[in-house]
N, C-alpha and C positions, 0 to 999 in steps of 0.2 A: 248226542254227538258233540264231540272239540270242536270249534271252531278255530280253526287257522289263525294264527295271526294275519295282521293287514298285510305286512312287509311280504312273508313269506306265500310264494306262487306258485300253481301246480309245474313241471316242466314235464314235455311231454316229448317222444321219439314217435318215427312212424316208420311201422315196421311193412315193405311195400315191395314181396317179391312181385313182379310183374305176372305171373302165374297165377298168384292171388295167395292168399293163406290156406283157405276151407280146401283140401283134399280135392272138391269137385268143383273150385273155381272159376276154373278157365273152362266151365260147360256153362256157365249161366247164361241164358241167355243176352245180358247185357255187358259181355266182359270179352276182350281178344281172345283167339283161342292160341295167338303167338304171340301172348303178351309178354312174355319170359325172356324173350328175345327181340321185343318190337321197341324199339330206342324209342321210335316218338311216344309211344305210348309211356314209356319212364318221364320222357320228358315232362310230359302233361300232366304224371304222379308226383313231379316234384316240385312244379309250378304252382299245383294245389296244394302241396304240405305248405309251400313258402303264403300261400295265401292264407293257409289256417297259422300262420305266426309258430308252425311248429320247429322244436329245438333243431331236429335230427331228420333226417333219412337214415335207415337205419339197413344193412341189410347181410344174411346169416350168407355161408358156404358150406360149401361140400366140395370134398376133394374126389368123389367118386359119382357116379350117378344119384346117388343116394341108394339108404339100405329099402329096399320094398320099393322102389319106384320102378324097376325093369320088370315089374309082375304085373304093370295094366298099366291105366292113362293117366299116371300122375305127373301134371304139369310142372314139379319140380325136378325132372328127371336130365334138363340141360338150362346151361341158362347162363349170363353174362359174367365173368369174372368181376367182382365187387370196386374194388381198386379203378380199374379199366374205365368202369361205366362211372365213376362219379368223377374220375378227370375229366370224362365227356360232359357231363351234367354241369357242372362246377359254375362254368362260363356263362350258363343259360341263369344262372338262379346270382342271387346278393348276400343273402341272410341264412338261410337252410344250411344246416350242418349238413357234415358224409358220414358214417362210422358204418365203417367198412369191416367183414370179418377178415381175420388170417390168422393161420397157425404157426404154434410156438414147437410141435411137434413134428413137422415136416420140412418149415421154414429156415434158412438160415437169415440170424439177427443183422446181418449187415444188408443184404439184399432187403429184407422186411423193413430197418430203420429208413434205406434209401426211399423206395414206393410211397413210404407214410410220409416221409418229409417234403417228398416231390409233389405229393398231393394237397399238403398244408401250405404250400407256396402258390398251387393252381390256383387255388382255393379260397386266400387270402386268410387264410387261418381259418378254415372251417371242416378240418379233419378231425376224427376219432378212430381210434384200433379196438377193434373190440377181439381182444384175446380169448385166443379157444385151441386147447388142446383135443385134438383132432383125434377121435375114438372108430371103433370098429378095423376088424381085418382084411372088410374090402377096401377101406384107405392105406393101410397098410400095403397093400400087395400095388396099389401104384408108388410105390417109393422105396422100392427095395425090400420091405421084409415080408414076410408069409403072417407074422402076426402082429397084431398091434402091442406097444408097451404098456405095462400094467401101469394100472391106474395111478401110484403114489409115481413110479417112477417120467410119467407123461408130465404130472406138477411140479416135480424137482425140476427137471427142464425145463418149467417152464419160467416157474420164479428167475433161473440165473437167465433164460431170455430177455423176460420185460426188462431186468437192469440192466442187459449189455444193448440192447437196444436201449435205451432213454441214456445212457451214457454215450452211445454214436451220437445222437440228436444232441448230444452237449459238446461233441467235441469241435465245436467250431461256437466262440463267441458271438454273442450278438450283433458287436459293432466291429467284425472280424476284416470285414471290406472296404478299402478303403476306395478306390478304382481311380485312382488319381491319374489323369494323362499326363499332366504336366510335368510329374517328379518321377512316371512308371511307376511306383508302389500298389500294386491292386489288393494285395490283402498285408496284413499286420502278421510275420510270420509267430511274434508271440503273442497273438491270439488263435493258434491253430493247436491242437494236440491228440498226441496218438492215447487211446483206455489201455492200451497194453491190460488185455483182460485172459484171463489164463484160468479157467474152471473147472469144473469137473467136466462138462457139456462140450465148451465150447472155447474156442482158444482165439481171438479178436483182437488183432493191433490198432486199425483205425487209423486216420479220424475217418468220417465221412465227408464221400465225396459229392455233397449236397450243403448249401448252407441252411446253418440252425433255424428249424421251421418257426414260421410266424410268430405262435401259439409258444414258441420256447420246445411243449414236447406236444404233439397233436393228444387231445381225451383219449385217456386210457378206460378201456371197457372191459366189463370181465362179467362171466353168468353165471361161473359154477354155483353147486347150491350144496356139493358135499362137503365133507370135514377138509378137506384138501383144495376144493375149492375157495372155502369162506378164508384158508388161511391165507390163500394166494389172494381175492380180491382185500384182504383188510390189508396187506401190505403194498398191494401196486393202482388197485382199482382207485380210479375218481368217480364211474357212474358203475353201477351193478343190476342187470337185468335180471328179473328173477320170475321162477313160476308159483304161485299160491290159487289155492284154492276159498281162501275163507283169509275172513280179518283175524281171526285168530293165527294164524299159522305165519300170514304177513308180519304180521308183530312182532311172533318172536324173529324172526329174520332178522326184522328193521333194528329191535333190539340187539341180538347178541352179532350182527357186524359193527354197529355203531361203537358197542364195548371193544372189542376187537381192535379197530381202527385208533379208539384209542390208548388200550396196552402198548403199540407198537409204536407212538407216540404222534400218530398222528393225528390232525383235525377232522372228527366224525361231521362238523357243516362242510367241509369238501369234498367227501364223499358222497353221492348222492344215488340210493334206492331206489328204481321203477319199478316194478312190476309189468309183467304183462298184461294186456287188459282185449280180450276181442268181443268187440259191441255190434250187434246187431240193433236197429237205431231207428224208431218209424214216429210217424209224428203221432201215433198210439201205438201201446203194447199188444195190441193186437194184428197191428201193423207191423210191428218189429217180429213177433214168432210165425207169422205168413211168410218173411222173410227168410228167417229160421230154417223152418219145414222147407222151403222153397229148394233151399243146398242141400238138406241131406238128402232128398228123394233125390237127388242127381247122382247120389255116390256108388259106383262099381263093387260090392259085394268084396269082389278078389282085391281093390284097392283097398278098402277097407280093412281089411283082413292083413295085406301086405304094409298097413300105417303098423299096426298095432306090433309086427312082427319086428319093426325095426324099431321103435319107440322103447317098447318094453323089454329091448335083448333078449329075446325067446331062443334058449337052447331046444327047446320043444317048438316045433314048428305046429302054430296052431291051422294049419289049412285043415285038418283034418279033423277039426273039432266041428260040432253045428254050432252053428252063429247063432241060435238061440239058446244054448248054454253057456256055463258060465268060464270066463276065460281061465284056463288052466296055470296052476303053478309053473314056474320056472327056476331054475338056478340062477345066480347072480352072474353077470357078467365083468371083465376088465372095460363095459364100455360105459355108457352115460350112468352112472348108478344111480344121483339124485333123481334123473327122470323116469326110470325104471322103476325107482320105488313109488314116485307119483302115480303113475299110472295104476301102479298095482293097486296103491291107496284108492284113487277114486274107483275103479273095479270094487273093491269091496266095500268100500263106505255104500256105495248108490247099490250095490248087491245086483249091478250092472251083467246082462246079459254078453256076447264077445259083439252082436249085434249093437245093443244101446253102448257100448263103450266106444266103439269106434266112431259111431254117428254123434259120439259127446266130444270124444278129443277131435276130428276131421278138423275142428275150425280151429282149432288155437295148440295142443300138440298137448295140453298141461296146464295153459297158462288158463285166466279167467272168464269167463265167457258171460258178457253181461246181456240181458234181449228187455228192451222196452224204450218206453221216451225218450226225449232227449232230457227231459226234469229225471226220468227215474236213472238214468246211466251217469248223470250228474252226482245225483244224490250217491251212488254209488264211488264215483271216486273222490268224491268229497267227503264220505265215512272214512276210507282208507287212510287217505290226506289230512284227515285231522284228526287222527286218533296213531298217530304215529305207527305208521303200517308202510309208509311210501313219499318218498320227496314229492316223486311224479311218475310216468306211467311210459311203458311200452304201447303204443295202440297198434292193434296187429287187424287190420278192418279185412273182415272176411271173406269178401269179395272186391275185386279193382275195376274199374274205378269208384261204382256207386257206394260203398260200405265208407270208402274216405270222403265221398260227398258230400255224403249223410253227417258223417262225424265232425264237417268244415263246415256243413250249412247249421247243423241242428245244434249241435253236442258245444261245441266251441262257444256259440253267442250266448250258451245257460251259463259258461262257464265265465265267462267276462261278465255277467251280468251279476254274480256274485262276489264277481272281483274275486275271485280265483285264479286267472287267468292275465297274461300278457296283451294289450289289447296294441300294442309296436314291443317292433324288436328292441332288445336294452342297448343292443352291438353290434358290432361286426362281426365278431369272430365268434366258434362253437363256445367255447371259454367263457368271453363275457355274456353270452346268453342263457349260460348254464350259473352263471356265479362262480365261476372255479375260477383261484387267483394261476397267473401266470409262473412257473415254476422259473427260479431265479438260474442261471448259469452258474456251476459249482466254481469252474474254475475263477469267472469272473467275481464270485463271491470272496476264496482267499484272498485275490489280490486286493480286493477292495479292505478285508483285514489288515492284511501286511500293511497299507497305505495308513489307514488309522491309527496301527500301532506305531509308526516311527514318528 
């Protein structure tokens, strides 16, 4: 194994719907079964990330019930608007980041740029947007059409989003207010300016009516994992969550975004790689797959079955397959394709039964599923981490609250103990915790030209 340099630190998000992650979460017996909706209970997950020194709160959307969640008891099926709950949060915590989802496909960029900037002001700079072009045709049908946009054309829109949004966030200088009583002057009117932005998408005079968030632009986040994805996160993303099954497969990721990032002339150390990572965590490995076995024997047959139908874009509805054979072909879908193919991937790699497939992905959707110590779940993201697979991680803990316990009590103090780990925050804000420089004001940058050159 690489060892890490000194300097360089794992960073870590936590991924905490209130629901739980594993499918059959919110049945454990030591979990809310209204945890999706129970504030204190957010509250109390985010109290604990800030006590594990963790970067982020991290948390995904859906603009519909979700696809398979109206077919049985899956806990993800309502739950609190992301934005909303972490202005509530914001106040209660110091250090914890937010990154919040929302869509570049539903959303318009001036309402999205305002939410995000209002949030990095609550917050004192500790927003992130995690960008997601918003799939499936039951999303669709709450927003005007019958079908969702094909897949190239959801990333064009979404590219000329992210710019027209980070360009509202700059239309107001930094040092734009002046709020003078004595003279009346409260703002500098040439510090103020309209993008006058006119695209194929979307047509944006501006400025915003928010001043420029703390952060300059709140962390830009992005997941996609297909061709269309990697070319949108290597030109806008600062952090990119991703699914891998294997250090190999991470690698190449880690590798051909970092090139990527920088054909387009950007700096690949400000870009930074997580992976998701869902640990089950016992003070033995025998302990941790007790754990394990513990959620899947809770899982509903027909939820299971309804995971796998939305995950994998099933044009064949598998209900009617037995669950001890093996999950059926499908056509490709205009929806999630990277995860589509995952799925399908691990399905025939493991030569996975429709039964064993479900009861593999229930806890993490795709992402990695680690079960033992807290030395063996270490050891594991410290191969990643140092063999150029991942800056830092997603931890997506598979049940709430005990799986982030486990991963604050146990997982965290291996990981300081090898100096891996942050053992205080570097900052205040998501930015300086993450290493990401503060993105300069363009407008403010001419002028500062102009001024040098006469």
């Amino acid at each position: 194994m690489t060892r890490p340099s000194k300097s360089r630190q794992i960073k870590l998000g936590a991924f905490l719907p209130g629901g739980g992650q594993h499918i059959a979460a919110w049945r454990h017996p030591d979990a809310p079964a209204d945890g999706a909706t129970n504030f204190e209970f957010h509250r109390q997950l985010a109290l604990t990330a800030e006590r594990g020194l963790f970067d982020a709160y991290f948390l995904a959307d859906n603009l519909t019930v979700g696809l398979g969640a109206r077919e049985g008891g899956n806990a993800k099926i309502a739950g609190f608007e992301p934005v909303t709950l972490f202005a509530a949060l914001a106040p209660l915590t110091t250090h914890l980041g937010f990154i919040a989802t929302a869509s570049t496909t539903y959303e318009e960029p001036y309402t999205l740029a305002r939410k995000f900037a209002s949030l990095d002001l609550l917050s004192n700079g500790r927003a992130g947007w995690n960008v997601v072009t918003s799939a499936g045709d039951e999303a669709a049908r709450n927003f005007n059409r019958e079908t969702q946009p094909a897949h190239a054309e959801r990333y064009a829109r979404a590219h000329e989003h992210v710019e027209t949004v980070k360009a509202l966030w700059d239309s107001w200088e930094d040092d734009a207010f002046i709020r003078d009583k004595k003279s009346g002057r409260f703002y500098d009117k040439d510090k103020l300016h309209d993008i006058d932005h006119k695209g194929r998408h979307f047509s944006v005079k501006g400025p915003l009516n928010v001043p420029r968030p703390v952060q300059g632009h709140p962390v830009v986040v992005q997941a996609g994992q297909s061709e269309d994805g990697r070319k949108l996160a290597a030109h806008s993303a600062e952090v990119i969550f991703t699914a891998h099954q294997n250090l190999a497969s991470a690698r190449e990721f880690y590798r051909d975004i970092k090139a990527r990032v920088a054909t387009v002339g950007r700096d690949p150390g400000q870009v930074l790689i997580m992976p998701g990572v869902a640990p089950f965590v016992g003070r033995t490995e025998a302990e941790a797959r007790a754990k394990y076995q513990q959620l899947n024997e809770l899982i509903l047959p027909e939820d299971g079955v309804a995971l796998l139908n939305g995950l994998a874009g099933q044009t064949l509805d598998i209900r009617g397959y037995p669950l001890d054979g093996p999950l059926p072909l499908s056509q490709e879908t205009e929806g999630m394709k990277s995860r589509q193919a995952l799925i399908r991937q691990i399905a025939d790699e493991h030569n996975f039964t429709i039964r064993q497939l479900y009861q593999w992905v229930a806890t993490a959707r795709g992402h990695y599923t680690v079960i033992g110590s807290a030395a063996q779940v270490a050891d594991q993201l410290e191969e990643w981490f140092g063999n150029d697979a991942a800056d830092g991680f997603n931890i997506l803990p598979p049940w709430l609250p005990g799986a982030l316990d486990d991963f604050v009590d146990l997982v965290i103090p291996e990981l300081q103990r090898r100096g891996l780990f942050r053992t205080a925050y570097e900052g205040s804000t998501l930015r300086e915790n993450l290493g990401l420089r503060r993105p300069e004001n363009p407008w403010t940058a001419a002028r500062s030209k102009v001024l040098a050159a006469e």
